[in-house]
C-alpha positions in Angstrom: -3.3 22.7 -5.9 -3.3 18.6 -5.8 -6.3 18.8 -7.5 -4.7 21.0 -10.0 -1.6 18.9 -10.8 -4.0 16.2 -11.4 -5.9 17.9 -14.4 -2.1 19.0 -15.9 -1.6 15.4 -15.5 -4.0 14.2 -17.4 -3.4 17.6 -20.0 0.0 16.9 -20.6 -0.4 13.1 -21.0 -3.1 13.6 -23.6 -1.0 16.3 -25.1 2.0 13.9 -25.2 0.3 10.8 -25.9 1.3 7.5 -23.7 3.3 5.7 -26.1 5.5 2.1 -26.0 8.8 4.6 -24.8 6.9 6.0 -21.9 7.7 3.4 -20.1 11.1 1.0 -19.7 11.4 -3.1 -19.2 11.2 -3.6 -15.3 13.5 -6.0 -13.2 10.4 -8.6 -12.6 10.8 -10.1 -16.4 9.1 -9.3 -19.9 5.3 -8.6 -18.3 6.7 -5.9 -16.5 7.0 -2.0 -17.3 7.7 1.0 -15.3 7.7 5.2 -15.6 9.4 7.2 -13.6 7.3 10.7 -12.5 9.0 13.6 -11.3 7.5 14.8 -8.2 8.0 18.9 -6.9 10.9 18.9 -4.5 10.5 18.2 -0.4 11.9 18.7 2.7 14.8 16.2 1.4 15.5 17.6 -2.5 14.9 15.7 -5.5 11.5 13.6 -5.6 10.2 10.6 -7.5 7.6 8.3 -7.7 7.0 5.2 -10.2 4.5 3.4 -12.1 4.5 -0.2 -12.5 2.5 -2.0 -15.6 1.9 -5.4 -15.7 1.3 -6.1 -19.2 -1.9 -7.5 -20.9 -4.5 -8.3 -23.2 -7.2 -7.4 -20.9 -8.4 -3.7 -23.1 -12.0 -2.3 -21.7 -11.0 -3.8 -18.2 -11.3 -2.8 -14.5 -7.9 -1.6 -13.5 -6.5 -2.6 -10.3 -3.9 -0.2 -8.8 -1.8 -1.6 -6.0 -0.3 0.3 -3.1 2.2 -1.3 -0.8 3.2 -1.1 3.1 5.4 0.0 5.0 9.0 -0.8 4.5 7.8 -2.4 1.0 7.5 -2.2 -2.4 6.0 -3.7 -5.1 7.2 -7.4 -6.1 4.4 -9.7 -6.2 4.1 -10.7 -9.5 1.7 -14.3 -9.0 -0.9 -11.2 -7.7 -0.7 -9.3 -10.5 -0.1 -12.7 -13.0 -3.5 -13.8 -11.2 -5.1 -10.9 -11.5 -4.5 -10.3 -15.1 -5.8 -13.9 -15.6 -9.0 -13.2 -14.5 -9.7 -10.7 -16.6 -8.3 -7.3 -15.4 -5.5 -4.4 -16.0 -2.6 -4.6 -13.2 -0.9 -1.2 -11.9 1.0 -0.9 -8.7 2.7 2.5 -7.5 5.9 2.3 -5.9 5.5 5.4 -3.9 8.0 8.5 -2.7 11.0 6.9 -0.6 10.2 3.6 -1.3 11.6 0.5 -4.0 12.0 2.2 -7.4 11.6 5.6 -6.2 14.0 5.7 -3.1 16.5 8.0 -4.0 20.2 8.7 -2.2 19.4 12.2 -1.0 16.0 10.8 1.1 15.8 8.8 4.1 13.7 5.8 3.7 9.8 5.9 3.6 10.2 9.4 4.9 7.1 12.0 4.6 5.6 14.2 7.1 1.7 14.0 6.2 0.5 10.7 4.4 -1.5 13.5 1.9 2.0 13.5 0.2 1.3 10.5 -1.5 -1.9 11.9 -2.7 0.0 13.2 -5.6 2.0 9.9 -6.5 -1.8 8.1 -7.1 -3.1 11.0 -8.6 -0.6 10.6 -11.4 -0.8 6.7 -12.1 -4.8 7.1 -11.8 -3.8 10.0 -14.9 -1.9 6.9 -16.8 -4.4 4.3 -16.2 -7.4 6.4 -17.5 -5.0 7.5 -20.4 -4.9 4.0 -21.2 -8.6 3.3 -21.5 -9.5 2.1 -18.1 -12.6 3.9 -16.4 -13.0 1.2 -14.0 -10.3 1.9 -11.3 -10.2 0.1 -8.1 -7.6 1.0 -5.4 -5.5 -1.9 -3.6 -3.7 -1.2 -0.8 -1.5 -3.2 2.0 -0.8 -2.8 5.5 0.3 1.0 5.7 -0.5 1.2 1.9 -4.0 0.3 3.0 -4.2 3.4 5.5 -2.5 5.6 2.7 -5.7 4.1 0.8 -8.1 5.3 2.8 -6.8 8.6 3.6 -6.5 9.3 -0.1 -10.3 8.4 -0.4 -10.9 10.8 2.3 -9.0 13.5 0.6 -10.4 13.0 -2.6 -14.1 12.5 -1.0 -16.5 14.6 -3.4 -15.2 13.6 -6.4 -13.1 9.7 -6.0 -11.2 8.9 -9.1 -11.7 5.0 -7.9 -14.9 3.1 -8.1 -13.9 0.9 -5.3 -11.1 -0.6 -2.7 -9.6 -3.1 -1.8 -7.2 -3.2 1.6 -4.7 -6.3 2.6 -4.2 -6.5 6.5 -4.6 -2.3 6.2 -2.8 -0.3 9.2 -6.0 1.5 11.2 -4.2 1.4 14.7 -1.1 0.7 16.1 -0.4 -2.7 17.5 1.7 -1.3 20.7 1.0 -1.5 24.7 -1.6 0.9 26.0 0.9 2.6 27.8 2.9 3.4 24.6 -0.8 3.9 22.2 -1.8 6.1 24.5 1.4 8.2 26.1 4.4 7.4 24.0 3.1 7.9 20.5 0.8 10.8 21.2 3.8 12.1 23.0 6.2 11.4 19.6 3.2 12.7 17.2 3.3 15.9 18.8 7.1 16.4 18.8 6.8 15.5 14.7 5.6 19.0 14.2 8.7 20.7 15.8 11.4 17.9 15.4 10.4 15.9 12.5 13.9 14.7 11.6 14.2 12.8 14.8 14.4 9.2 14.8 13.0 6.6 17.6 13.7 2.8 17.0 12.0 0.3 15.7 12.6 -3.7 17.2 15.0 -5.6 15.6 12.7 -8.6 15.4 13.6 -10.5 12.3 10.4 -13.5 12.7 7.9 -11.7 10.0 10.7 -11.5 7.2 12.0 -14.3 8.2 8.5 -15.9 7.9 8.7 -14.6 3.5 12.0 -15.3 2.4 13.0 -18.4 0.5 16.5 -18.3 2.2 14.9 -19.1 5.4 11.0 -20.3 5.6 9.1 -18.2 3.1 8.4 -19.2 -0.5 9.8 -15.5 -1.9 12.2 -13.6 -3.2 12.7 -9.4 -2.7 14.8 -7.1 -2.8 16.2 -6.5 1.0 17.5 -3.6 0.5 14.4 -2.2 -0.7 12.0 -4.4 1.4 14.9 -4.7 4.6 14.9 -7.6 6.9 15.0 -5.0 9.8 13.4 -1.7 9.2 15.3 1.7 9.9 14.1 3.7 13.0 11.0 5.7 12.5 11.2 9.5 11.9 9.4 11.5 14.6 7.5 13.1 11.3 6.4 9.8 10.0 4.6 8.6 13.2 3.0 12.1 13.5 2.0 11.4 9.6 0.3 7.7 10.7 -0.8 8.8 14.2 -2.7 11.4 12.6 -4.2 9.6 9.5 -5.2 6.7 11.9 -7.0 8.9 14.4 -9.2 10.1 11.3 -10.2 6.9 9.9 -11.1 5.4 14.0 -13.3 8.6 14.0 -14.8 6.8 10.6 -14.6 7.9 6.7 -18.4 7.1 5.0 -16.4 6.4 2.4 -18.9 6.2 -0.4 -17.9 3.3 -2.4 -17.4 -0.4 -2.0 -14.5 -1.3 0.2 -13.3 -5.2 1.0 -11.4 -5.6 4.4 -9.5 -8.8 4.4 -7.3 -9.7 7.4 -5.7 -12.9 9.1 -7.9 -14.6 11.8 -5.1 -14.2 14.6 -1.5 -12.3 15.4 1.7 -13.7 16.4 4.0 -12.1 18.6 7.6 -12.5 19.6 11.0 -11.5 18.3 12.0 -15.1 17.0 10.4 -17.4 14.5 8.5 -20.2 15.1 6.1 -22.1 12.5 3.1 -19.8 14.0 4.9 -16.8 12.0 3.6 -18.4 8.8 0.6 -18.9 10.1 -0.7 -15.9 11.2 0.2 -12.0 11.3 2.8 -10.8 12.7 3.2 -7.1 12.1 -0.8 -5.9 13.0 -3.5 -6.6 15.2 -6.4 -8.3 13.2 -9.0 -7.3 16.0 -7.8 -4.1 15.8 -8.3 -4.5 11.9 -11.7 -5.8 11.7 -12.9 -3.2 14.7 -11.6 0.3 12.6 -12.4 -1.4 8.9 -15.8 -1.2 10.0 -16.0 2.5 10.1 -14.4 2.8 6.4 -17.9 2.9 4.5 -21.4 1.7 5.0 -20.6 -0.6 2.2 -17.7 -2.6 4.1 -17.2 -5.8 3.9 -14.9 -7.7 6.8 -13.5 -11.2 5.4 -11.5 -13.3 7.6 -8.6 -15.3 6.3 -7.9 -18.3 8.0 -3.9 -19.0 8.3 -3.2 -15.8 6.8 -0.1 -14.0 6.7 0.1 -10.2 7.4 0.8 -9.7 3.6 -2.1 -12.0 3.0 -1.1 -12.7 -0.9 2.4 -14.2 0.1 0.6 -16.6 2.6 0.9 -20.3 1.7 -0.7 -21.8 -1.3 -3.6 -23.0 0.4 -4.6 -19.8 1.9 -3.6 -17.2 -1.2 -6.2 -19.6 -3.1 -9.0 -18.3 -0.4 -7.5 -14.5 -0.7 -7.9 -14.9 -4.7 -11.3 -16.0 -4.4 -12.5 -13.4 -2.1 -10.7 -10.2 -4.4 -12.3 -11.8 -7.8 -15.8 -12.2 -6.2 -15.5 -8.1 -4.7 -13.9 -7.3 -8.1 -16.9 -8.9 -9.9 -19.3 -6.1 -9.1 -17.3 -3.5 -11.2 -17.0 -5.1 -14.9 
């Protein structure tokens, strides 16, 4: 059926034609463009997804599509300004729930199988080829990252991307043995029969905290799209991760190139300190570089020294090393 939607897709927008009013200014500034695709109705109602465009010169490019984390969405402009300097196409997704696509009726980041995204990257691949690009290569970050992968494993005989990228991706949970292997197991299982109920995340504000311009970060978003402290977790969703997770620790032989970049150490505690802008905060990187592994036979691990959990909002210094290490992977597919 997914795989069906995905040929109409690409019917309708060569039928239509993608043309200047397909898509509207965006609230990043002039290089920016979105559309807005209407999704079937959920479990919540009324469905969206949305297609960001950085505008460029770049025609007969690879095409970079970027997927974001977990309470996230897409705002990082310098990425997609840096990569369209070097030569490519930018796309990002905001998916289902999330940014430009949360809608009153849903709760946020709310789905009950990460294949439900499947659809929202089928369409913007549709676009981007639409546009000229045959080159595609799939970006994701933290969660987006796992939402990366298991898209790659849905899609397995026959991947619309020629290669990916994942930021810090979210292969395990970073939790106490106790709760890894009792609690969540526990929750996951409950997902399936109570999928509306909620359990709570900490309130610790360090990582954000570690981002924003108002108080140590060199960046400005959206909290109420990208919140300080993220809502409580849906029973569904951690059945949704705890699932998707076990599958990739099992390994993928994903059969395309795929760069694994993480920080070289985690922080922990509930306060920050100048260690939260110095390391990540949100995953374990040993965790990381232990399941990224078992992606593809083509993996490659790269360290980032001083990185930040997003690793393209770490300081100056560091996102240099980050930029150097996507170009030189990216290289392969022009």
């Amino acid at each position: 059926m997914r795989k069906n939607i995905f040929i109409l897709s690409l019917f309708l927008l060569s039928f239509l034609g993608v043309k200047a009013q397909f898509y509207v200014p965006d609230y990043l500034g002039d290089n920016f463009e979105f559309h807005t695709f209407k999704m079937n109705d959920d479990y919540e109602g009324e469905v969206i997804s949305t297609l960001i465009k950085r505008k460029t010169e770049n025609k007969d490019a690879v095409a970079v599509l970027y997927v974001h984390g977990f309470n996230d969405y897409f705002f990082q402009s310098e990425m997609a300004d840096k990569i369209d300097s070097a030569g490519y196409a930018f796309y990002a997704v905001d998916l289902r729930k999330y940014g430009r696509s949360l809608l009153p009726n849903q709760y946020p980041f709310n789905v009950r199988s990460l294949d439900e995204y499947n659809t929202d990257i089928d369409s913007a691949i549709a676009v981007i080829r639409k546009e000229g690009y045959d080159e595609i290569v799939l970006m994701g970050h933290s969660t987006g990252g796992l939402i990366s992968a298991n898209y790659a494993r849905a899609n397995s005989k026959n991947l619309p991307m020629n290669g990916m990228i994942l930021n810090s991706p979210f292969l395990d949970m970073n939790q106490s043995w106790i709760k890894e292997k009792v609690l969540i197991p526990c929750v996951s299982f409950l997902g399936k029969f109570f999928p509306k109920a909620k359990l709570p995340q900490g309130l610790s504000p360090g990582y954000a905290h570690s981002l924003l311009k108002e108080f140590n970060g060199e960046w400005n978003f959206k909290t109420d799209w990208k919140m300080i402290n993220s809502p409580s977790l849906t029973f569904g969703w951690i059945r949704s991760i705890y699932t998707a997770q076990r599958k990739v620790q099992k390994g993928l032989d994903i059969t395309i190139p795929v760069l694994v970049m993480h920080s070289d150490k985690s922080i922990y505690g509930d306060e920050w300190t100048e260690e939260f802008n110095n390391g990540d905060a949100v995953l374990d990187v040993k965790d990381i570089e232990k399941y990224g592994k078992r992606l593809s036979s083509d993996s490659k691990d790269v360290t980032i020294n001083n990185g930040l959990h997003d690793l393209v909002l770490s300081k100056p210094e560091v996102r240099k090393e980050v930029y150097v290490t996507i170009f030189e992977f990216l290289e392969q597919f022009r």
